[in-house]
C-alpha positions as MATLAB code, in Angstrom:
seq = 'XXXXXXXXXXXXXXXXXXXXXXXXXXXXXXXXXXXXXXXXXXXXXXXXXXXXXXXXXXXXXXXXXXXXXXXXXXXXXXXXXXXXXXXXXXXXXXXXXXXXXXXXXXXXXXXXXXXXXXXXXXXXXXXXXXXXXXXXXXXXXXXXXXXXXXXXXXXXXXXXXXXXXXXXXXXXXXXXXXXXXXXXXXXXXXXXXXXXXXXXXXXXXXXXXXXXXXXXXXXXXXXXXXXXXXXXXXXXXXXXXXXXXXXXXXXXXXXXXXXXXXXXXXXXXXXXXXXXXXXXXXXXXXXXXXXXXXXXXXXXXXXXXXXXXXXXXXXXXXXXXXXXXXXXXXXXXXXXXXXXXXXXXXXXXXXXXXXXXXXXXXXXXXXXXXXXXXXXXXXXXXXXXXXXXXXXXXXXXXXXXXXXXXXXXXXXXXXXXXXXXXXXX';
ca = [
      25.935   -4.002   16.164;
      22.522   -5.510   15.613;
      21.109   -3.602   18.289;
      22.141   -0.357   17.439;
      21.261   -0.806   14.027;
      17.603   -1.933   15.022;
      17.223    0.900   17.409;
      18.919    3.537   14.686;
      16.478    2.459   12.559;
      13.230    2.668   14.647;
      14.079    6.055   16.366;
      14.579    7.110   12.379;
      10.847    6.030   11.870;
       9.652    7.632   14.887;
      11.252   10.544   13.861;
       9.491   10.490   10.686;
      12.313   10.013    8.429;
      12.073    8.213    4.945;
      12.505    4.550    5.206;
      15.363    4.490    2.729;
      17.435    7.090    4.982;
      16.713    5.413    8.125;
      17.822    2.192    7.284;
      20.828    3.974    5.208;
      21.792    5.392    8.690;
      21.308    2.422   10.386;
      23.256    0.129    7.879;
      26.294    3.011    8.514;
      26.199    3.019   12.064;
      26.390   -0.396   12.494;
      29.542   -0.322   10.210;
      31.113    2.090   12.627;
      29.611    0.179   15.683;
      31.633   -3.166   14.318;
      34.458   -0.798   13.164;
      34.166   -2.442    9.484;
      35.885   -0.631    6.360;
      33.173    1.991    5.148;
      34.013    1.159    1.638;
      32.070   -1.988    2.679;
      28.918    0.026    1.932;
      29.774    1.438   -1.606;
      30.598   -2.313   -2.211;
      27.420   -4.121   -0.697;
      25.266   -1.508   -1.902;
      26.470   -1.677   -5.499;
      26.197   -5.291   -5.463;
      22.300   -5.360   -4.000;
      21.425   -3.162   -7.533;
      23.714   -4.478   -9.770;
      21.580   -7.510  -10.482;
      20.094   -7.827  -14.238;
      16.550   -8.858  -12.973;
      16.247   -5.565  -11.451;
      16.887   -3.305  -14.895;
      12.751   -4.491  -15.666;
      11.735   -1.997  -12.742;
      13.101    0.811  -14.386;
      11.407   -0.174  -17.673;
       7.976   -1.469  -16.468;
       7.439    2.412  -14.375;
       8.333    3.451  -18.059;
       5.823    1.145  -19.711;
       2.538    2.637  -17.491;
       3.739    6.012  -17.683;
       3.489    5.725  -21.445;
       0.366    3.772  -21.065;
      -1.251    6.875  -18.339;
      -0.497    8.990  -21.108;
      -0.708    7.812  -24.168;
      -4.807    6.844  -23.777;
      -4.123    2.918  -23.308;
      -5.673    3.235  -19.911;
      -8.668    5.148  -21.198;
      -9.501    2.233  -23.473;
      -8.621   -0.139  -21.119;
     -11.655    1.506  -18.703;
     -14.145    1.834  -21.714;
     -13.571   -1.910  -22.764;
     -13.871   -3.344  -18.990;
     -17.246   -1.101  -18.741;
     -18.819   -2.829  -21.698;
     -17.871   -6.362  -20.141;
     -19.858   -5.463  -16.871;
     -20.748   -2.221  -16.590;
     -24.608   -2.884  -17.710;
     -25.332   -4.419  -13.748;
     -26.280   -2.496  -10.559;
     -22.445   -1.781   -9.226;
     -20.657   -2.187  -12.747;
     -18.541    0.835  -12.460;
     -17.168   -0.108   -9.207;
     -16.738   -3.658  -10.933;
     -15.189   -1.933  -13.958;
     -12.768   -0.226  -11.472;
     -11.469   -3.566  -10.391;
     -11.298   -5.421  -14.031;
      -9.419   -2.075  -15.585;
      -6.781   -2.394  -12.243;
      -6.745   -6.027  -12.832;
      -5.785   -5.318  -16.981;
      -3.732   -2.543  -16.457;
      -1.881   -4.509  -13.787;
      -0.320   -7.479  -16.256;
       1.415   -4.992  -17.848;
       2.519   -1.822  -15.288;
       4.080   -3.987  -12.916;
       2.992   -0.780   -9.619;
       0.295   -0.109   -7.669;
       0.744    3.249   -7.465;
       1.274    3.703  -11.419;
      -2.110    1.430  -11.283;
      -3.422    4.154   -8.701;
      -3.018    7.357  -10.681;
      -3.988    6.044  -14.379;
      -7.033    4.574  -13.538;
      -7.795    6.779  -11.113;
      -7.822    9.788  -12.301;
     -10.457    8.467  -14.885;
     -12.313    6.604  -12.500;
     -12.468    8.082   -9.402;
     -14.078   11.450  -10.383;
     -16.668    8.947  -12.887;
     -17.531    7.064  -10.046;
     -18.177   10.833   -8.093;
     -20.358   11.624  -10.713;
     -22.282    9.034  -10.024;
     -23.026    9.517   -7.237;
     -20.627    7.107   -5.287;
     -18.865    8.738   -2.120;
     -15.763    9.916   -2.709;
     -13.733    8.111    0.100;
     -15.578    5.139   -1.055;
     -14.573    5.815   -4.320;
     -11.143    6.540   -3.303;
     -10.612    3.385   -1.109;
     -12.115    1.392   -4.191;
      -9.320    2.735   -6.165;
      -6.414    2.036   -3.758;
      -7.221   -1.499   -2.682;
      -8.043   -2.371   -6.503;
      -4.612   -1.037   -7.758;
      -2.968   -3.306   -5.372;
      -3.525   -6.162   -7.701;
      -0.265   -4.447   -9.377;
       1.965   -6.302   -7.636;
       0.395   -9.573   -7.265;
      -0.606  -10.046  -10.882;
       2.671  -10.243  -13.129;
       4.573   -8.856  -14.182;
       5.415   -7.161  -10.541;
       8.318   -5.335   -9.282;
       7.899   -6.888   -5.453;
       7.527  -10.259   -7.038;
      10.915   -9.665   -9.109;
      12.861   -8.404   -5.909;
      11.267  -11.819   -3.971;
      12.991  -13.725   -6.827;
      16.124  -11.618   -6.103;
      16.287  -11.479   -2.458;
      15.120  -15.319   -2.178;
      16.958  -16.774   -5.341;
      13.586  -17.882   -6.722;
      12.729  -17.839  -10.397;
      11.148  -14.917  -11.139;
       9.050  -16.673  -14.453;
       7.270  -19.075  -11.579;
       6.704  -16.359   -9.521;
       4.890  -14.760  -12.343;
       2.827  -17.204  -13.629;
       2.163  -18.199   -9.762;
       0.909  -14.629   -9.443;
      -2.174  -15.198  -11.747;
      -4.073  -17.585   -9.480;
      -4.230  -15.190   -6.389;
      -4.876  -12.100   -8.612;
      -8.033  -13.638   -9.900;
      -8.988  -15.089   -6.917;
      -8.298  -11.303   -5.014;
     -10.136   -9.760   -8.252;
     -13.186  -11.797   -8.437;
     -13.633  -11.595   -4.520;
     -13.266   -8.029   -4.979;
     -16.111   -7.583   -7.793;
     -18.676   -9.795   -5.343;
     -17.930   -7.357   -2.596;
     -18.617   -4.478   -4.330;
     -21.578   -6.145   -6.540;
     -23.456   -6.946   -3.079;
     -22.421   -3.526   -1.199;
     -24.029   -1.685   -4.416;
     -26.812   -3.748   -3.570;
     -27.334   -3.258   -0.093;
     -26.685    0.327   -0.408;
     -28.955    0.797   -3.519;
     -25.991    2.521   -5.410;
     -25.484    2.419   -8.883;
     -28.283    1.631  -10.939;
     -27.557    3.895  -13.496;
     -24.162    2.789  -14.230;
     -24.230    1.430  -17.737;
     -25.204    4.628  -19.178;
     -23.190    5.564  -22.134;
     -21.603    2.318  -21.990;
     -20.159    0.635  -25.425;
     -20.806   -1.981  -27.132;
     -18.623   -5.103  -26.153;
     -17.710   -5.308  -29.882;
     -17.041   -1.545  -30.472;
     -15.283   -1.700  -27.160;
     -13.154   -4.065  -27.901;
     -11.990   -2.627  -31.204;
     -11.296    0.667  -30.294;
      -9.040   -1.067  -26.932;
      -7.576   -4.224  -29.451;
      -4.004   -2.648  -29.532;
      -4.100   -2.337  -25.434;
      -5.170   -5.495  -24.827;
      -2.817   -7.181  -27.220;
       0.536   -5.703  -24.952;
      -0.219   -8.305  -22.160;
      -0.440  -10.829  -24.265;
       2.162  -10.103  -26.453;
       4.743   -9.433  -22.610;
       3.138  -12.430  -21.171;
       2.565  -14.508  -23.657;
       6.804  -13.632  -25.071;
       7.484  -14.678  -20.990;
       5.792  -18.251  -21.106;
       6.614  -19.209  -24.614;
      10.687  -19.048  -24.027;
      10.869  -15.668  -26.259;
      12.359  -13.429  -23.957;
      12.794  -13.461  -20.306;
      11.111  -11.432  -17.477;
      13.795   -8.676  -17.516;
      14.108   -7.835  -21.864;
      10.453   -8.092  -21.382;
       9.994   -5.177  -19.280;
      12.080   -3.495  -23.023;
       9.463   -4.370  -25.343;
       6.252   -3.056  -23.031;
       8.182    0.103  -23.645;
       8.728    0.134  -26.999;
       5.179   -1.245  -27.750;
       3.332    1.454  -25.412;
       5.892    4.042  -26.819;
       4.510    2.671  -31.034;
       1.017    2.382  -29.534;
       0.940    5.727  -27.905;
       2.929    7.613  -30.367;
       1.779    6.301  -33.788;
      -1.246    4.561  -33.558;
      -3.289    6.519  -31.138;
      -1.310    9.522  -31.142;
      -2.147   10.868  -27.896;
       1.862   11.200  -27.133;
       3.564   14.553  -28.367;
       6.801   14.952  -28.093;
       6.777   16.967  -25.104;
       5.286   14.794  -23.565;
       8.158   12.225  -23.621;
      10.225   14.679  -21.502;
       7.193   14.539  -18.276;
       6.900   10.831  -19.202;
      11.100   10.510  -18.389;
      11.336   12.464  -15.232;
       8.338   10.696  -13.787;
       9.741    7.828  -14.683;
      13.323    8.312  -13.537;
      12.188    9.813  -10.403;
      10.296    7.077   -9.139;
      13.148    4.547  -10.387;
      15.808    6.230   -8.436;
      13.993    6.089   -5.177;
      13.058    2.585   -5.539;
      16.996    2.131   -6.674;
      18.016    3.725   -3.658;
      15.386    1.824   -1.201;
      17.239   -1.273   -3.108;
      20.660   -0.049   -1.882;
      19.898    0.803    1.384;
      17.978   -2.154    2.224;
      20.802   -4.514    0.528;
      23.755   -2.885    2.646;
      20.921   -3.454    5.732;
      20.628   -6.871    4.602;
      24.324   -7.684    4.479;
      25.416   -6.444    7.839;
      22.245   -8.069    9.417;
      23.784  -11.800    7.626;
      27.146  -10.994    8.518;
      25.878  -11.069   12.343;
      24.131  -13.951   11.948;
      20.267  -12.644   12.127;
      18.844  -15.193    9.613;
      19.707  -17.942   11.321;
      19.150  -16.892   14.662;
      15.894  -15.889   13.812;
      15.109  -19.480   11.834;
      16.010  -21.565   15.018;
      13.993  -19.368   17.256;
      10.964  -19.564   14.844;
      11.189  -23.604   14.161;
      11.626  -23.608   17.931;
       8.310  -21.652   18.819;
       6.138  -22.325   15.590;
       5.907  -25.904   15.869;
       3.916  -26.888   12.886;
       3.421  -24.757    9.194;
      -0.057  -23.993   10.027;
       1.741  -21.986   13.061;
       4.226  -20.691   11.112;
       2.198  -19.039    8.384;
       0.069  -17.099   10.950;
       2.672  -15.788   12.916;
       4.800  -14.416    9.931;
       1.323  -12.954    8.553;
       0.685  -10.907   11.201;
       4.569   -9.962   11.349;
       3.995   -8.833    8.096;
       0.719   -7.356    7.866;
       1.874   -4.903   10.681;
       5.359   -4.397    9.146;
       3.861   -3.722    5.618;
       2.047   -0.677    7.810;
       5.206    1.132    8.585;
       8.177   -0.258    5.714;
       7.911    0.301    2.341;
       7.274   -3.465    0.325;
      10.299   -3.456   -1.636;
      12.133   -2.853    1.347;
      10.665   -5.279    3.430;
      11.018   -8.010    0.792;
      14.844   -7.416    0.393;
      15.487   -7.229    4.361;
      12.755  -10.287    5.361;
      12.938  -12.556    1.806;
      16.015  -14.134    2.469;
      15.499  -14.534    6.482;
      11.880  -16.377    5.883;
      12.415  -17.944    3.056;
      14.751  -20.251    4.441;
      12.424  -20.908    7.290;
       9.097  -21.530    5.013;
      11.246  -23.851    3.020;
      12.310  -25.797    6.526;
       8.389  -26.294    7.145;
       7.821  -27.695    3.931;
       6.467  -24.199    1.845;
       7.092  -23.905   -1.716;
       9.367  -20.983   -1.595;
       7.294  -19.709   -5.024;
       3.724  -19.824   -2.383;
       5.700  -18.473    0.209;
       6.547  -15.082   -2.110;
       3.209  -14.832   -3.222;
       1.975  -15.042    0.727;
       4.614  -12.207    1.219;
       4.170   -9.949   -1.629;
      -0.278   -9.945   -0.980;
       0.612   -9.163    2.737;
       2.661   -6.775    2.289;
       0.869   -4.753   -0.627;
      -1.704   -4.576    2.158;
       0.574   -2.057    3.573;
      -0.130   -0.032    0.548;
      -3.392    0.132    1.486;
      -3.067    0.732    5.306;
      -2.453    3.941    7.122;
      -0.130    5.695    8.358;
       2.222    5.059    5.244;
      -0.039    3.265    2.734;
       0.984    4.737   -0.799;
      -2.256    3.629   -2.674;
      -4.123    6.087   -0.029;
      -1.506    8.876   -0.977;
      -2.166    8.493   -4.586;
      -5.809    7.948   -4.100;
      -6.345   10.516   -2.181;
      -4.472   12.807   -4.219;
      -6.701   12.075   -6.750;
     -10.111   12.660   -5.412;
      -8.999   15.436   -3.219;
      -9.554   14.657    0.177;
      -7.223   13.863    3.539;
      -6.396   10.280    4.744;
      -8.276   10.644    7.658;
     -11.757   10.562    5.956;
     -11.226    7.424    4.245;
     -10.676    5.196    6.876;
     -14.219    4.454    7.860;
     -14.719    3.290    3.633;
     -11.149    1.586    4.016;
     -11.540   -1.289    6.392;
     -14.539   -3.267    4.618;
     -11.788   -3.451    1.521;
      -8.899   -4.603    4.033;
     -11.009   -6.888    5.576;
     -12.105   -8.684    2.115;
      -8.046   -8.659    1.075;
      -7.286  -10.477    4.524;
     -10.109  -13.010    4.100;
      -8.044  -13.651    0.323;
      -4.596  -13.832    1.927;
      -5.715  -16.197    4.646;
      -7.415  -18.572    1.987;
      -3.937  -17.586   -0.177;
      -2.051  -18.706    2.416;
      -3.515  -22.152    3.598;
      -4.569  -23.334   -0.142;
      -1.164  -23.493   -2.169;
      -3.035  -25.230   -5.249;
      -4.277  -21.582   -6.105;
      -0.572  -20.073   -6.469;
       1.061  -23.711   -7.800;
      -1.287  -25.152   -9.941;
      -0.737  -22.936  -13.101;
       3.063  -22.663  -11.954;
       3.030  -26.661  -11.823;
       1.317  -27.088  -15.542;
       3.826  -24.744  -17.248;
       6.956  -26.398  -15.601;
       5.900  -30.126  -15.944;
       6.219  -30.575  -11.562;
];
């Protein structure tokens, strides 16, 4: 059964077919394979979504809709371009502090992608940047969406793995600033070298007026993430009040959000929620029939048997998963792999909490890799050129996120320190 499922599956990618479909197909062929009831799948496939931490996806796509539209990420932008926009390279830095704002709230990269981006992308143009620089700037900065909380791969790690999804969060802050900051450096000393943006702080705010005009959007992270670490609500009825606070924000005090708007704002926002729904479904029925053959554990023998030591162990499933993120979709990949590794990290002595944050940075680097990297789509889409010309821009960016996820990987203080401190360990 496990074969045929596995080779369903890859002729499916090969074939070009979405990755929810193929391993739909391959989840239902390997029911007929084992001649299993097929009301199995309604079952197993209602069960992987029926899960109350997974109603905050639905509600966080909601929340940076709202937020594209309603001129939160506009302010967000101007107030990170006061804070360093006045060096040589500050609107490239400013690209990376707005993704790194906007992030603590939206929960997606690609959400991250398209409302910064289409403000900073065709700024940074005018500037004179490149525009596959520009665009490979935007798509490897928006992939601090799902490492800094809250974050929808994050919440389905907590799901998949039975971790709790408030350590993963507050875990998630250490590697976001440490992927941030080494981001700003790198594009600090490659406007250097390359004698680009000199001119960047012109027009730029005041900190104070800045910070005004943005003081209602910065006050939603701390009012979701501060409600989250001071026992007021939990991850999930969080994920409620960012809408209802971007909604007030966007509707009454800024007043960039007309009624007609609300109706674009829903369908985006349903549309994208029913394909990661789906993707959920799919990838639980996958995971079930894959358990029910024993996979996990065959898999967990074979890798304690091989990887002798954790040092072993962490570089082997990194490179598993930096060339899986390349081809599955992360929310996928984290429902299949989470509860197969997990087991396994645990078994060489990993905090399962640094072992999700490992997974969820190495696989967002598939949102930045071709063939299937969304960030690129959405980047791309945005500054109006093909995939093909950003590559050459891409790989200094990649290169700078591996460098993070190897120091990530081998330095747990830098996930479990904060996560330690809040939970007394």
């Amino acid at each position: 059964m496990t074969t045929v499922m596995l080779i369903t599956m890859v002729l499916c990618f090969a074939l070009t077919v979405s990755v929810a479909v193929s391993i739909g197909l391959a989840a239902i062929l390997g029911i007929q394979v084992a001649e299993l009831n097929m009301l199995i799948s309604v079952k197993e496939m209602f069960n992987a979504i029926n899960r109350f931490p997974l109603a905050a996806i639905p509600f966080f796509i909601l929340a940076g809709n709202i937020m594209e539209t309603g001129g939160i990420s506009r302010r967000l932008v101007d107030f990170a371009k006061s804070l360093v926009g006045g060096v040589q390279g500050g609107l490239p830095m400013t690209c990376v502090l707005t993704c790194m704002i906007f992030a603590s709230v939206s929960g997606s990269s690609v959400a991250t992608t398209f409302a910064i981006g289409t403000i900073l992308i065709p700024a940074l143009m005018k500037h004179g940047y490149p525009n596959t620089w520009a665009a490979s700037l935007q798509a490897t900065s928006a992939e601090l969406g799902v490492v800094i909380p809250p974050s929808i791969p994050l919440i389905l790690y907590g799901v998949s793995a039975e971790v709790s999804i408030g350590e993963l969060f507050i875990a998630g802050f250490g590697p976001g600033l440490f992927i941030s900051g080494a981001l700003m450096l790198f594009v600090w000393g490659y406007c250097k070298y390359k004698g680009w943006g000199k001119c960047d702080g012109d027009g730029r705010l005041s900190v104070g007026k800045a910070t005004w005009k943005a003081g209602w959007a910065l006050l939603m992270p701390v009012i979701i993430l501060g409600g989250i670490y001071g026992g007021v609500f939990t991850p999930t009825e969080a994920s409620a009040v960012a809408v209802f606070y971007a909604l007030i924000v966007g509707l009454v005090i800024y007043r960039e959000i007309k009624l007609p708007d609300l109706y674009t704002i829903l369908r985006k926002s349903v549309l994208s929620s029913a394909v990661i729904m789906f993707i959920i479904a799919n990838a639980g029925l996958f995971a079930f029939l894959i358990t029910r053959a024993g996979v996990p554990e065959a898999i967990g023998i074979w890798l304690q048997d091989v990887l002798k030591s954790p040092a072993y162990f962490l570089l082997g499933v990194n490179a598993a998963l930096f060339f899986i993120g390349m081809f599955i979709e992360t929310g996928a990949a984290i429902i299949v792999l989470a509860p197969i590794l997990a087991p396994v990290a645990m078994h060489f002595g990993i905090d399962p909490v640094h072992f999700g944050l490992i997974m969820v940075v190495n696989l967002a680097l598939g949102m930045i890799t071709p063939p299937f990297g969304v960030n690129l789509f959405a980047a791309c889409t945005v500054a109006r050129i093909s995939l093909d010309r950003m590559v050459k821009d891409l790989v200094p960016f990649v290169l700078v996120v591996l460098a993070c996820l190897m120091v990530i990987s081998y330095v747990p203080a830098l996930s479990l320190t904060l996560r330690d401190l809040a939970y007394a360990r």
